[in-house]
C-alpha positions in Angstrom: -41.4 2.6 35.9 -37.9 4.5 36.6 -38.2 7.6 37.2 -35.6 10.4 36.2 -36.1 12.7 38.5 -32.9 12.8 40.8 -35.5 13.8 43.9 -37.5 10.8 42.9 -38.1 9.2 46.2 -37.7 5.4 47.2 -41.4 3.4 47.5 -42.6 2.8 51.0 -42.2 -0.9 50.0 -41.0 -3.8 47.9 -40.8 -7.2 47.5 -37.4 -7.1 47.2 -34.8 -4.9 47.4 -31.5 -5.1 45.6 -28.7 -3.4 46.1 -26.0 -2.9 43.3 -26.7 -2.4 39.6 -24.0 -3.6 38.0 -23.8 -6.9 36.0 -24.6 -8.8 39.2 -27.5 -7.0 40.1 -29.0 -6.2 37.1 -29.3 -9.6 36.2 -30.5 -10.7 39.3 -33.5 -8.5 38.9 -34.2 -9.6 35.4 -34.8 -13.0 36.1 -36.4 -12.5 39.3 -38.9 -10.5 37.1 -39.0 -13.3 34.7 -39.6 -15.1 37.7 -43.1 -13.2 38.3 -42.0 -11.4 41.4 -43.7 -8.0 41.6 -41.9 -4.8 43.5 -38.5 -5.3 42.3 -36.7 -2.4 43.5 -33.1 -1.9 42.4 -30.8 0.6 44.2 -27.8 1.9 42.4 -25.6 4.7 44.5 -24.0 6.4 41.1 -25.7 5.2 37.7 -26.2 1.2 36.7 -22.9 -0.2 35.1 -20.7 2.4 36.8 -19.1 0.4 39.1 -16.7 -1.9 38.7 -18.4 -3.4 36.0 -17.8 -0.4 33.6 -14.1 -0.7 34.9 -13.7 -4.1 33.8 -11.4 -5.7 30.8 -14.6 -7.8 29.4 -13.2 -11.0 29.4 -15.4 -13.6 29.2 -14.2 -17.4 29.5 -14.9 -20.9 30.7 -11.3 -21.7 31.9 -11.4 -22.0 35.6 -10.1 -25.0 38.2 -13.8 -25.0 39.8 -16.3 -27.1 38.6 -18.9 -24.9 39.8 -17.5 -22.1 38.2 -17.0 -24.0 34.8 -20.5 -24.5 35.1 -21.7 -20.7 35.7 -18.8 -19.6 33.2 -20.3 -21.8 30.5 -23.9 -21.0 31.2 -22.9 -17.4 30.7 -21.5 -17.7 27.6 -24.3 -19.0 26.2 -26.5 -16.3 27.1 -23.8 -13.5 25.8 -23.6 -15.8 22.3 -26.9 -15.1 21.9 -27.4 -11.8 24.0 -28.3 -9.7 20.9 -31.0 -11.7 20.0 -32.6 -11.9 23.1 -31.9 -8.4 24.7 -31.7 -6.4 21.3 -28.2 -5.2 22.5 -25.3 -5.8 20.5 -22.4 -6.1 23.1 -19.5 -6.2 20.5 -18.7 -10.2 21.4 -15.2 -11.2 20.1 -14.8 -14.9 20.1 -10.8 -15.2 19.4 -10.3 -17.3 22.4 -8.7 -17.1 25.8 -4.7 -18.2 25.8 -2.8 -18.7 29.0 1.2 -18.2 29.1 3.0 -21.2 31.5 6.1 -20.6 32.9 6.5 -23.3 35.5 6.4 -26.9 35.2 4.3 -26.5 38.4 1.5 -24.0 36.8 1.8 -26.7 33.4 0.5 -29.2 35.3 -2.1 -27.8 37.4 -3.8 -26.4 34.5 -3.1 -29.6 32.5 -5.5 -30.9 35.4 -7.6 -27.9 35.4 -8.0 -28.6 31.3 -9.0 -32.5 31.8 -11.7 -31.0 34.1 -13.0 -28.9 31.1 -13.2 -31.2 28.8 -15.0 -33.8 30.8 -17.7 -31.1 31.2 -17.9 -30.9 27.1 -15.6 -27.9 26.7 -13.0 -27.5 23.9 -10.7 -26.2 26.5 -6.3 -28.5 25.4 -3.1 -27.5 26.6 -0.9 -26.1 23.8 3.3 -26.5 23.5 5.7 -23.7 23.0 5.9 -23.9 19.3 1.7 -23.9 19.8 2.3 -20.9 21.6 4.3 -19.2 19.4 2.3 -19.9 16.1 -0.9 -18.5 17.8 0.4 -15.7 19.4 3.5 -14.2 17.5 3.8 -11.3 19.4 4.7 -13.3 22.4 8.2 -13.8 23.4 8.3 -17.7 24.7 11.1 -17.6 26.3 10.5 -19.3 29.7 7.4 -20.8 28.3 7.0 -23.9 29.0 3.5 -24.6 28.2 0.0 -22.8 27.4 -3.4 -23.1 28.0 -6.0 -22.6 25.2 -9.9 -22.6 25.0 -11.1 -20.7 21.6 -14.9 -20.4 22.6 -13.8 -17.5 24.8 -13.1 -14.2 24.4 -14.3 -10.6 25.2 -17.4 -8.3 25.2 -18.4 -4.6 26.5 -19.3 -4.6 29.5 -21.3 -1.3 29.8 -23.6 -3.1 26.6 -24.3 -6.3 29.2 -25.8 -3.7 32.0 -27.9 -1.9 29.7 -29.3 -4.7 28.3 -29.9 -6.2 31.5 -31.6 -3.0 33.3 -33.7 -2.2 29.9 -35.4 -5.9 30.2 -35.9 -5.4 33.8 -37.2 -1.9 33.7 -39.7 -3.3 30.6 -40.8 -6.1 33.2 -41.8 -4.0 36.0 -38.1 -3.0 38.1 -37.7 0.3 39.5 -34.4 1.4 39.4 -33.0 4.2 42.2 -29.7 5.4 40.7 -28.0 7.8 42.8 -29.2 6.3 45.7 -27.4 5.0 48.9 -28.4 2.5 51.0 -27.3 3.7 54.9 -29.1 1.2 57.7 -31.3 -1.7 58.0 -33.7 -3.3 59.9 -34.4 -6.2 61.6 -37.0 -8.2 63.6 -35.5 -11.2 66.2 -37.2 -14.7 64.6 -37.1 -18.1 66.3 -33.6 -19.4 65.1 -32.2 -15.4 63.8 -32.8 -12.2 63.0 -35.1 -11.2 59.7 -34.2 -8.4 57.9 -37.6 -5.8 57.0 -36.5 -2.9 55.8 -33.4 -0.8 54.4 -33.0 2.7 54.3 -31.7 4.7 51.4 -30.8 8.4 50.5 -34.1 8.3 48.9 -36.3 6.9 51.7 -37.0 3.8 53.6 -38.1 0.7 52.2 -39.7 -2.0 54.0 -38.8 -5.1 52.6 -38.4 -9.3 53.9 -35.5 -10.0 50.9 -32.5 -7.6 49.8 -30.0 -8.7 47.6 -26.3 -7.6 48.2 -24.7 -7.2 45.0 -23.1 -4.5 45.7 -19.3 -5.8 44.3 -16.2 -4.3 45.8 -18.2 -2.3 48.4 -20.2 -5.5 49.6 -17.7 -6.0 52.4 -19.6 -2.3 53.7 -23.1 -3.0 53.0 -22.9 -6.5 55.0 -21.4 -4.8 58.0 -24.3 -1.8 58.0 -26.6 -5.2 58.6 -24.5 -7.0 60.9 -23.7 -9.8 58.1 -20.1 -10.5 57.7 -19.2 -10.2 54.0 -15.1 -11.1 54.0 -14.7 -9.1 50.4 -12.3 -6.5 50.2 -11.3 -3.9 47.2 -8.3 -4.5 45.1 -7.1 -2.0 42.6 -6.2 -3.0 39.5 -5.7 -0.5 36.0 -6.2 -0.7 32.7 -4.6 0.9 29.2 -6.2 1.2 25.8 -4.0 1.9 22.9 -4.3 4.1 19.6 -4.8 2.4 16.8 -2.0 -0.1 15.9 -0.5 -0.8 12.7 -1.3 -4.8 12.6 1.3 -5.1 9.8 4.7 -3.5 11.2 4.0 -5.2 14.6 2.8 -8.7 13.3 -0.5 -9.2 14.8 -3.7 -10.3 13.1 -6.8 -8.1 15.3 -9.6 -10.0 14.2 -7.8 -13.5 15.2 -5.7 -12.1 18.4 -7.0 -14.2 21.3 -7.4 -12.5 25.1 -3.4 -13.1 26.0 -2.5 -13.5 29.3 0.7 -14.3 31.4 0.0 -15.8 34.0 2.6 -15.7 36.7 2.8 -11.5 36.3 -1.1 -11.4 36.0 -0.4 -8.9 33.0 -2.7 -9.7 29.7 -3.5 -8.1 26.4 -6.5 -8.3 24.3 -7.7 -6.7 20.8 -10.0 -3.6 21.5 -11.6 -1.6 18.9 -8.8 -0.8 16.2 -6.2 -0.7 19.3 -5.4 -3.0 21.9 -6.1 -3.4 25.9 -3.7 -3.8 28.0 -3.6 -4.6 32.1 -1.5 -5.9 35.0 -1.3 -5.6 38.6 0.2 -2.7 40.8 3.6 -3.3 41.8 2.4 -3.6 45.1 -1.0 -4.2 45.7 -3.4 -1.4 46.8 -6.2 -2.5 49.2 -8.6 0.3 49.0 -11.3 2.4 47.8 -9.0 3.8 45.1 -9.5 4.3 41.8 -7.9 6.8 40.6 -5.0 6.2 38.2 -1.8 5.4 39.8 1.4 7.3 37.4 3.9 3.9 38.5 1.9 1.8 36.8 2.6 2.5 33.4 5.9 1.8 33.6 5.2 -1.3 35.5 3.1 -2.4 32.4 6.1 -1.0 30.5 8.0 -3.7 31.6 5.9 -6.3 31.1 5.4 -5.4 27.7 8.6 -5.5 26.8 9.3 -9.0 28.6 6.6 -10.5 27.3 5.1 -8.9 24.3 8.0 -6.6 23.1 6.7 -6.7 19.7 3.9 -4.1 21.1 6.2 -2.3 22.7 6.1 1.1 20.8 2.2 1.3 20.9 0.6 4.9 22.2 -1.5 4.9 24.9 -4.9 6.6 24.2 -6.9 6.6 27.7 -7.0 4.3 30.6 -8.7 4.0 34.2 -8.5 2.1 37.2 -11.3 0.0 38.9 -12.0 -2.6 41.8 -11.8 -6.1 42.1 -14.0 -7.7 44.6 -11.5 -10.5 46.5 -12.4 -13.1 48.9 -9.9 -15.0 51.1 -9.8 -17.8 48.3 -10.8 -16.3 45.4 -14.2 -17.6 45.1 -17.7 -16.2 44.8 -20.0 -15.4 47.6 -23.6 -16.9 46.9 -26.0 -17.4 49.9 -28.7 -16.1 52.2 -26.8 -14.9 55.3 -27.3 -17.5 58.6 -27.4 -14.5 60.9 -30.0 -12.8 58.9 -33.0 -14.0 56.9 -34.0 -12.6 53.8 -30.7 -11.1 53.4 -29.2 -12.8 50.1 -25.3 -12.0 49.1 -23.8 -12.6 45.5 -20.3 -10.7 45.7 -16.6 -11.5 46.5 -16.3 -13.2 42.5 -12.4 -11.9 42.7 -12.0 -10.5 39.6 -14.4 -12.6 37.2 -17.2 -11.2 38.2 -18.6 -10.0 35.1 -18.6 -12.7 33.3 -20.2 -15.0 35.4 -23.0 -12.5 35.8 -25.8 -13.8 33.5 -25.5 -17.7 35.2 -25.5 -15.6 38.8 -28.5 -13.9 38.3 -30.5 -16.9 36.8 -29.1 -19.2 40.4 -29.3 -16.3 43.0 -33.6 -15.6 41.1 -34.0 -19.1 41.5 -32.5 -19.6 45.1 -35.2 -17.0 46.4 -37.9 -17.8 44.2 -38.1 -22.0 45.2 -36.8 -23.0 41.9 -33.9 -25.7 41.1 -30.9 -23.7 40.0 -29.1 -25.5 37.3 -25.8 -25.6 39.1 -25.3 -26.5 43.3 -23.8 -23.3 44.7 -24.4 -24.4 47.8 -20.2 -24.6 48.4 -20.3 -20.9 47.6 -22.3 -20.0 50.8 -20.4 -17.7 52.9 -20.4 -20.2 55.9 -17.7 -22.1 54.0 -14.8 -20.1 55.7 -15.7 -21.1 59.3 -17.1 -25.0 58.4 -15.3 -26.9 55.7 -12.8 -24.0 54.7 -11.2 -22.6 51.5 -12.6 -23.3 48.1 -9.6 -21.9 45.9 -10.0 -21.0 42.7 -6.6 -20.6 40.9 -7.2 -19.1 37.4 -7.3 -16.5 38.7 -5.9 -12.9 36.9 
């Protein structure tokens, strides 16, 4: 059981101990309980969800250049399809489809490749023409288009509604969850071939444990070098605007059939939200830090991309916004494993900016990795060891 109590203190001991309860976590612990492992302690340093999954634009799709991540990217979808049903949580799923802008012959045929991919792996994922383009998304200025990229079985969901689902069924199936709780040292025992992690020590007390998770997102890079585990993932800012509500008749867009819009040489992207839409782009430069607190250049960076891509939502008025983290890895691409240079210590992090929708397929792999079963999908090309062996595994749809 959870306690509420914000002195409640950590149990002497666990079976495992994971650290990070957003999406990632969350979901590992669910279906490591499903599993039957007892003593499941998640450790959360604010309150589950608040991280960078709360941050995130909710995008969920299956349009990626790595088979291993269409793979997890489609097995997640089919758990948020039917996430209500299973998890009593309705997490406000909009399926109008993901649509990718072109504007190089260069980008055209990479995802024209990437879209081939898809389809051979029984996705409805096609390439769409300018005059495609233009009929599905009339709020788009094509000019420079050359080509886009369409799957409709995407789209978007709320984020916070997947954690709380996620940490309920965990809670109901024996978790303990620490919020406010941070995790400062760790301990280890020298083995035959490397060292074995047994025990991590939090704000709320020292736990002695043989398996901890890392699923601590942008801040993973920090809790790998607290165990002497290198963790190459580093914070990138990235912010977000929500509109008012929009008038879909004087600016010519259809909410309930807008599909998540996204340019994607600029990065920047638009989706329906609520009576209003979101919007997001990059920094003008990018900001490699802990920060996220709203920057006041960015809006009229996202000013300008409005009105070179999407002028027709031009005169919209911004009702809130907030900035968050991205979790990026030298190319890209997830971090799943249990770290060479210490046992027991298992790593799902570094997913780059599509972490949250690959986190129902992470939890079910990373569960089964550390339970003995088959996962469904070889991550075994995710392992960390990847960068200093056979080398970059780029993922290029990438936002």
């Amino acid at each position: 059981m959870e306690s509420t109590s914000p002195t409640a203190t950590a149990p002497a001991s666990a079976e495992v101990v994971i650290i990070g309860a957003g999406v990632m976590g969350a979901s590992i612990a669910y279906h490591l309980a499903k599993h039957g492992a007892k003593d499941i302690v998640l450790v959360e340093r604010n309150v589950p969800g608040s991280g960078s999954t709360s941050k995130a634009a909710g995008g969920v799709r299956c349009q990626f250049s790595d088979e291993v991540n269409i793979a997890l990217a489609t097995r997640s979808l089919e758990v948020l399809r039917n996430f209500e049903t299973e998890f009593g949580v309705d997490i406000d799923l909009v399926s109008n489809g993901y649509l990718f802008l072109l504007d190089s012959v260069a980008d055209a045929e990479t995802f024209a490749a990437n879209v081939a991919l898809q389809q051979r792996m029984g996705l409805d994922s096609r390439m769409l023409t300018v005059a495609e383009v233009a009929e599905l998304a009339p709020y788009i200025d094509t000019e420079g288009i050359v080509a886009g990229a369409f799957n409709p079985g995407d789209g978007h969901c709320t984020p916070e509604a997947v954690v709380s689902g996620y940490v309920s069924a965990a809670r109901g199936l024996g978790v303990q969850v620490l919020k406010n709780c941070e995790v400062t040292e760790f301990e280890s025992t020298e083995g035959a071939d490397s060292r074995r992690v047994t025990a991590v020590t939090t704000s709320k007390g020292r736990i002695e444990s043989a398996q901890i998770v890392c699923a601590a997102g942008a801040w993973s890079g920090l809790i790998g070098e607290a165990a002497g585990v290198d963790l190459p993932v580093r914070p990138l800012r990235r912010e977000i605007m929500v509109s008012e509500p929009v008038d879909e008749a004087a600016l010519g867009i259809d909410l309930a059939r807008m599909p998540f819009t996204i340019d994607f040489s600029t990065s920047f992207y638009v989706h329906p939200e609520g009576p209003g839409l979101l919007f997001g782009c990059p920094d003008e430069a990018d900001v490699w830090d802990f920060d996220d607190k709203r920057n006041p250049d960015w809006l009229p960076t996202l000013a300008e991309l409005i009105e070179t891509r999407a002028p027709a939502l031009g005169n919209v008025e911004a009702k809130r916004g907030w900035a968050g983290l991205y979790e990026m890895t030298p190319d890209h691409n997830a971090l799943i494993g249990e770290a060479e240079e210490l046992s027991g210590f298992f790593y799902a992090c570094g997913f780059s900016g599509h972490g949250f929708l690959m986190g129902p397929a992470v939890g079910e792999v990373v569960a089964d990795l550390m339970t003995g079963h088959q996962p469904f999908v070889d991550v075994s090309g995710l392992d960390k060891r990847r960068f200093a062996t056979s080398g970059l595994r780029k993922e290029l749809n990438i936002v």
